[in-house]
N, C-alpha and C positions, 0 to 999 in steps of 0.2 A: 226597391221595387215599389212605383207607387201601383196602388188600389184604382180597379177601374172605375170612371164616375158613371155614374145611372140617368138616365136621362129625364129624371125625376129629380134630380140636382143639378142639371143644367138646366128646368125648366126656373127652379125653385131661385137659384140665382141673377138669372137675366130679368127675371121679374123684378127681385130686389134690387139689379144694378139700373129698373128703368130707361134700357133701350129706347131711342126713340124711332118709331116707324123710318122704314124707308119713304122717303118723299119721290111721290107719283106712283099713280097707278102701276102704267107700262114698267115700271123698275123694281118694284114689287112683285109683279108678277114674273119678270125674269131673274127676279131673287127666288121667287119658291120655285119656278121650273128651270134650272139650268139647264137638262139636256134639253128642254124643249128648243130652248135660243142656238146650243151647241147644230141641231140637226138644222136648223132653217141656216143658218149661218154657211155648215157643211153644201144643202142646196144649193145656194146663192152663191157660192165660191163654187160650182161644181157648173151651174149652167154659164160665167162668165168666164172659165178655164178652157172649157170644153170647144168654143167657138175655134180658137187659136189652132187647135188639133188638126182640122182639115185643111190647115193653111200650108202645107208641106210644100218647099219648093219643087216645083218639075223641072229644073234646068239648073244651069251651074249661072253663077253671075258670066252676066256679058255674053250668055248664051240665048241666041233668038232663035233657036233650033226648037222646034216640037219636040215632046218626048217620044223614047222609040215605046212599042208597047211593051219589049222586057224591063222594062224600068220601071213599068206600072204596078206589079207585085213589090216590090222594095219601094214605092214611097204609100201603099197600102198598109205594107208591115210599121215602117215608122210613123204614119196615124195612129194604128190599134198604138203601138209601142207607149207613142205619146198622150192616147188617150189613156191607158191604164196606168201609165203613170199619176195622171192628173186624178182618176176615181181616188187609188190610192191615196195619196196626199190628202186628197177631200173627206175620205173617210178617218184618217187621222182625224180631224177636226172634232171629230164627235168626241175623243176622248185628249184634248188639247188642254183641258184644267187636269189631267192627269200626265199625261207623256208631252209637256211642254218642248221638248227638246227634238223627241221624233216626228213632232210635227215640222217643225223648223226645220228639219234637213229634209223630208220628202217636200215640203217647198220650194227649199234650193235645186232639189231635183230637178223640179217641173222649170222653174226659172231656165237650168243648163237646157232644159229639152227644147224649151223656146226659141234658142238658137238656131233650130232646125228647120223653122219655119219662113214662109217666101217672103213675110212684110215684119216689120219691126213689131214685137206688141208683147203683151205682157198680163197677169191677172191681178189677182187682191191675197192671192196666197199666203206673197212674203210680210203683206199688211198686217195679215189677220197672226198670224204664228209669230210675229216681233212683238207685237200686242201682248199676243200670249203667252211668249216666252218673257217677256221684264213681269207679269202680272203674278205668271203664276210659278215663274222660280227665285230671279231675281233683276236687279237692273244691271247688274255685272254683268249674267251670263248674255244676255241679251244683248250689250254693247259687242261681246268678243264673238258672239255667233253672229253678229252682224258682218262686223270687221272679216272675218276668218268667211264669210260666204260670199262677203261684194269680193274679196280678193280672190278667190278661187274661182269666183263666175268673169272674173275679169280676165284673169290665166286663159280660162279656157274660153271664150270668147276670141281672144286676140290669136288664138293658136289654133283656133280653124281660120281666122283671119288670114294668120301665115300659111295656111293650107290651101288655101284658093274654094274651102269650103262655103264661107259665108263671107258679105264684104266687110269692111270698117264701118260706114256708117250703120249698117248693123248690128253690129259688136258692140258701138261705142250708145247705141241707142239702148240696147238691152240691158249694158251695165248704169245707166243713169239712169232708165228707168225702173229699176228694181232696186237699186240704189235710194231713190225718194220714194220708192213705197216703203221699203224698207226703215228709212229714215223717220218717216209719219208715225206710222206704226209702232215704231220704237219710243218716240217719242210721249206719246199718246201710253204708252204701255207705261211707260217709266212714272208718270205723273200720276197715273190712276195705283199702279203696284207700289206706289211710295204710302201713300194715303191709304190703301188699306191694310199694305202692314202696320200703320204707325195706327189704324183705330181697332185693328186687334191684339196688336201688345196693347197698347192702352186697356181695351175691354179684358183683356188677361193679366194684367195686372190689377184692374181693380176685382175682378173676380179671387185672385189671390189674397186681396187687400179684405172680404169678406171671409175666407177660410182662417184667415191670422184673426179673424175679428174674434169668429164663432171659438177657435180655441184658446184667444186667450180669456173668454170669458168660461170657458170649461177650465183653464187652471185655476182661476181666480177662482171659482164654486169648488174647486176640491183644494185649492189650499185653506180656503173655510171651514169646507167640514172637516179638516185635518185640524185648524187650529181649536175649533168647538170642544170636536173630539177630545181634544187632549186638555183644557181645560177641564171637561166636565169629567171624564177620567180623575185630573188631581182632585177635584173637588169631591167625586162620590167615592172614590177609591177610600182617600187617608180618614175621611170621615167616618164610614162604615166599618173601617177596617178597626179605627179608634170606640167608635160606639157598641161591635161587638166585645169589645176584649174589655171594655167597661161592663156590659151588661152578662159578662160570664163570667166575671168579678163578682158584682153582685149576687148574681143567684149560688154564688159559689159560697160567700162568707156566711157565719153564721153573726157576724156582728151586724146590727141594725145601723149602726151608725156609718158604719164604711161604707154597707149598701146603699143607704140615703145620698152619701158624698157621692160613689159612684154612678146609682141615680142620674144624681144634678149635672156632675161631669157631662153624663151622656147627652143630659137634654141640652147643653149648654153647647156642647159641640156640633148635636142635630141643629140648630138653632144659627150658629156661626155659617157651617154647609147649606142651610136653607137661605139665608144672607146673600150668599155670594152665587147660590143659584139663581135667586130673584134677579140680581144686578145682571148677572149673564143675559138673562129671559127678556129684561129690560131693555139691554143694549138690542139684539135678534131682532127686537118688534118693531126699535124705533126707525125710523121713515125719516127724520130730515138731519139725523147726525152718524158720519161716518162709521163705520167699526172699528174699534180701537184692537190693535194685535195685541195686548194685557189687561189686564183690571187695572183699573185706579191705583187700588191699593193692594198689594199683594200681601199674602201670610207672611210673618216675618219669623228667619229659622226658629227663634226663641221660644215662639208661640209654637210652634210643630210640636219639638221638643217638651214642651211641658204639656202638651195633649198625652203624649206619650207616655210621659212621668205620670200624669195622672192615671191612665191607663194599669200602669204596673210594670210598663217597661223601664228596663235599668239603660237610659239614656241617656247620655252626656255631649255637650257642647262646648267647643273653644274656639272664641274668634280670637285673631291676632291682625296685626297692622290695621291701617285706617280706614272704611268704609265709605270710599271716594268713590263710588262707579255709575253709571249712565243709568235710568229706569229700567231698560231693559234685562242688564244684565242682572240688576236690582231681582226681576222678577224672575230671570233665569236661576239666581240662585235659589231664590225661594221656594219653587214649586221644584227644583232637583232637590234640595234637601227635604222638602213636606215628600217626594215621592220615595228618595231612599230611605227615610224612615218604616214610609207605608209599609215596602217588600221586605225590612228588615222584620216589623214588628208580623208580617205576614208568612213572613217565610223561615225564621228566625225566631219563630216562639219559645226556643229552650235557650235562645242567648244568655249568658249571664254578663256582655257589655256589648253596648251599642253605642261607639263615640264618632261625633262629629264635630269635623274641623274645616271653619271657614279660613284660610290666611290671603290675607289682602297683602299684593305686592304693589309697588308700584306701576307694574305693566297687566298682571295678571293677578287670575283669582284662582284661588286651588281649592274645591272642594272636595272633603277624603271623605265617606260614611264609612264604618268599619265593624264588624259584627262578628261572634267567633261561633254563631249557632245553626251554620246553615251545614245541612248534612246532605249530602247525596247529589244529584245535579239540579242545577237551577235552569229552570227551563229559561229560554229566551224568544219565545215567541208571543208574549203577550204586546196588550199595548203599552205597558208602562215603560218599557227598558227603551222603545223602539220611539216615544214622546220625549223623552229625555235626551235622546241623539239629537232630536229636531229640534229640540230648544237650545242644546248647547250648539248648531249647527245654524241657529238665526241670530245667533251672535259672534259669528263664528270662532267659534270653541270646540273645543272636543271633548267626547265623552269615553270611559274606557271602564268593561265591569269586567270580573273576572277572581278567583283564588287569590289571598296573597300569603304571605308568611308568616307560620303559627295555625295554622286551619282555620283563621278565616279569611271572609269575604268583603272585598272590597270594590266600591262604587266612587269611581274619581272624572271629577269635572274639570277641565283648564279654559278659562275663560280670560278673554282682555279685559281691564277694565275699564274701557272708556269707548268698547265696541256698541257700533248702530245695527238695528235691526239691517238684515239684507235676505229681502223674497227673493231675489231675482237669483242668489245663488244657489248650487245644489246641494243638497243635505249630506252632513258627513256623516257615515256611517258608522255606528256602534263599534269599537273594537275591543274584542275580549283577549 
């Protein structure tokens, strides 16, 4: 169901699509007043219709007889008859960009009535509603209402012929001549209804070609501040999370010397996060180089892990196989292992083991963190667990957190090793 648009968005676009003016005055002006053109049109078909009406024959062909006067009432009735046929059809005209079709048949109408009359002749009816039927439905329907009314005005033409009604030359005048108005008409309609369907798909498609513009510069500003996000998340998360549990270290020991090392830890760690803040802040500002989707240099797990140790966490690392894999996934591991550390050492503060394990295979990379101190439910509606899905999902990888065996908890990543960033696809969802 799409959304209705405001006329404040069509002004806001044709603006931007730079329309250029109708050329001339008089076409301009009957661009902003349709019905004005519709009713003088209506008139002008209604005073050259009209003429034809009191043409009614008094006599049969080949009859040189006077009318008698009972005859007089019955070719009175078929004047009005034929005049209100003819207002009718005329006043169709006014709504002919709306009911293109029922104009077109009360013309063929007025066309059949003209038969009835004592000289050959004909109006601009079938002109003006062929015109209007290729313009304002299509060039098909236009060709077959054409075809489908000269044949039916021909039928009944030649069959009051065979009636002693009206003569042949008659007949045969009526149908050529509404025949080539019709033909005009149609033609003229087809040429002008081709040309402006093809410059309003045109202008509706480049208006579309502005709606795809405007959103994807709105995905591109929110897959940014998702990517920001979630940098600046790993970066104040594991920092603060390490700088407190040093500095309640500290205040905690009664030896001077451990508090000094803890101290230094902390400043040393403040100092690392204010680093990679700066380079972040750096990148944001600059103006004639790309944004890079990583940092240069990413935390390497080694480094997490011994913030931690420092810290007082009992943390352990094991890599195995060969450390072959693309930058990205490079940095995908990093910040998945700098973040399950964070939630372990955050969530996890009575752990007594907290191990992680990178194994590099030839096709994949499997990262397990594993903790046995988490007690009770672990919420998952933060940003951390939800950053994590998005990073193993731009590489496409999968991420999976959840209970495992023994009471604890574990945080597992499957990653390719030789996968390329990919925006364009959709994020895989976290599964527990």
């Amino acid at each position: 169901m799409t959304s209705p648009r405001s006329r404040s968005d069509s002004i806001r676009e044709d603006e931007e699509l730079r329309l250029p003016r109708t050329p001339g005055m008089i076409r301009r002006f009957w661009a902003r007043h349709p019905i004005v053109a519709d009713v003088l049109i209506a008139l002008l078909c209604l005073a050259l219709s009209l003429v034809p009406a009191g043409m009614i024959a008094p006599f049969a062909p080949g009859d040189t007889s006077a009318p008698t006067t009972d005859a007089a009432p019955a070719l009175v009735f078929q004047s009005v008859s034929i005049s209100i046929v003819v207002i009718g059809a005329c006043a169709l005209l006014v709504r002919r960009r709306q009911w293109p079709v029922a104009a077109f048949v009360a013309a063929v109408a007025v066309s059949v009535s003209y038969l009835f009359v004592s000289v050959p002749t004909g109006g601009p009816l079938l002109l003006v509603t062929s015109y209007s039927l290729a313009v304002y439905r299509s060039s098909r329907a236009c060709w077959r209402g054409l075809a489908i009314a000269i044949a039916a005005l021909a039928i009944i033409a030649f069959a009051l012929e065979r009636g002693g009604v009206i003569t042949f030359q008659t007949a045969a005048n009526a149908v050529i001549g509404e025949l080539m108005l019709g033909l005009i008409g149609a033609l003229i309609g087809v040429n002008v209804g081709g040309r402006r369907r093809y410059i309003e798909a045109v202008i509706d498609r480049s208006r579309q070609l502005l709606v795809e513009r405007d959103q994807q510069a709105q995905l591109a500003a929110a897959g940014e501040r998702a990517r920001i996000a979630r940098e600046m998340h790993d970066i104040v998360s594991h920092s603060l999370t390490v700088i407190v549990a040093l500095s309640e270290g500290a205040a905690a020991t009664p030896d001077h010397e451990r508090a000094r090392r803890a101290a230094t830890a902390s400043a040393t760690t403040a100092r690392s996060a204010l680093t990679e803040m700066r380079a972040m802040l750096g990148v944001l500002r600059s103006d004639d180089s790309p944004l890079p989707l990583a940092p240069l240099e990413p935390v390497q797990p080694h480094d997490t892990v011994a913030s931690a140790q420092r810290a007082g966490y009992p943390v352990t690392l094991a890599v195995s196989g060969k450390a072959d894999v693309s930058p990205a996934v490079a940095h995908a591991i990093a910040r998945i292992v700098q973040e399950g550390v964070t939630n372990a050492m955050r969530h996890a503060p009575a752990a007594t083991a907290i191990s992680v394990g990178v194994d590099h295979t030839p096709d994949t990379v499997i990262i397990e963190i594993l903790n046995d101190g988490v007690a009770g439910t672990v919420g998952t509606g933060g940003f951390g667990l939800r950053g994590l899905a998005e990073r193993a999902a731009h590489v496409r990888g999968r991420l999976h957190s959840g209970p495992a065996a023994g009471g604890r908890w574990s945080l597992r990543a499957d990653l390719p090793s030789g996968a390329h960033p990919d925006d364009a696809g959709q994020p895989v969802k976290e599964t527990k």
